[in-house]
C-alpha positions in Angstrom: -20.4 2.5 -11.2 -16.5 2.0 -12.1 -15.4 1.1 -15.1 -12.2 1.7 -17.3 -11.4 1.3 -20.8 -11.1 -2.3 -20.4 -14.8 -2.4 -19.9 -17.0 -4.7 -22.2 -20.3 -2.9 -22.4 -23.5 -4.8 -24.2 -23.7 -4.1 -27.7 -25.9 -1.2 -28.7 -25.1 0.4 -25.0 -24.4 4.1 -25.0 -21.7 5.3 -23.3 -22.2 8.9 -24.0 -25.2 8.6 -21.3 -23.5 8.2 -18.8 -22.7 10.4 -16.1 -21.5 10.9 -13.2 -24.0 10.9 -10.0 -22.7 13.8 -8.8 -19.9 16.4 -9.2 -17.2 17.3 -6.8 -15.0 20.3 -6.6 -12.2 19.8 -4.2 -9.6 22.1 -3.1 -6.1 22.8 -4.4 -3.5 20.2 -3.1 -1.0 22.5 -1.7 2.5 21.1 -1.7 4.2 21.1 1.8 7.7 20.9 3.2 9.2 18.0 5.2 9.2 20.3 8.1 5.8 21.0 8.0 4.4 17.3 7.7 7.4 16.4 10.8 6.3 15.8 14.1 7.2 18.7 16.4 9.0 17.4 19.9 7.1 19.0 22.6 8.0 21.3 24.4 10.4 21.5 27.6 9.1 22.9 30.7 11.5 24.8 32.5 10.6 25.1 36.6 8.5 22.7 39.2 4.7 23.2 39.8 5.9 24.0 43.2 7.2 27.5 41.6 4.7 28.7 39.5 2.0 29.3 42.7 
């Protein structure tokens, strides 16, 4: 159920009786740099195949 304070409930309805289905706990939101959310260039392999054996 969603509703806001723009609801119109039916007269005699008790909002105090409502609650919620279940609870959530969620983590912490941890604030992160733009160089940790940045995509990472791969890296450069140095050498041919042919000289690593």
């Amino acid at each position: 159920m969603v509703f806001d304070e723009t609801t119109a409930w039916p007269d005699g309805f008790d909002t105090f009786r409502i609650t919620p289905a279940r609870l959530r706990s969620l983590p912490p939101v941890r604030l992160r740099t733009y160089e940790e959310l940045a995509v990472q260039p791969a890296p450069v392999e140095t050498g041919s195949p042919a000289e690593a054996e």
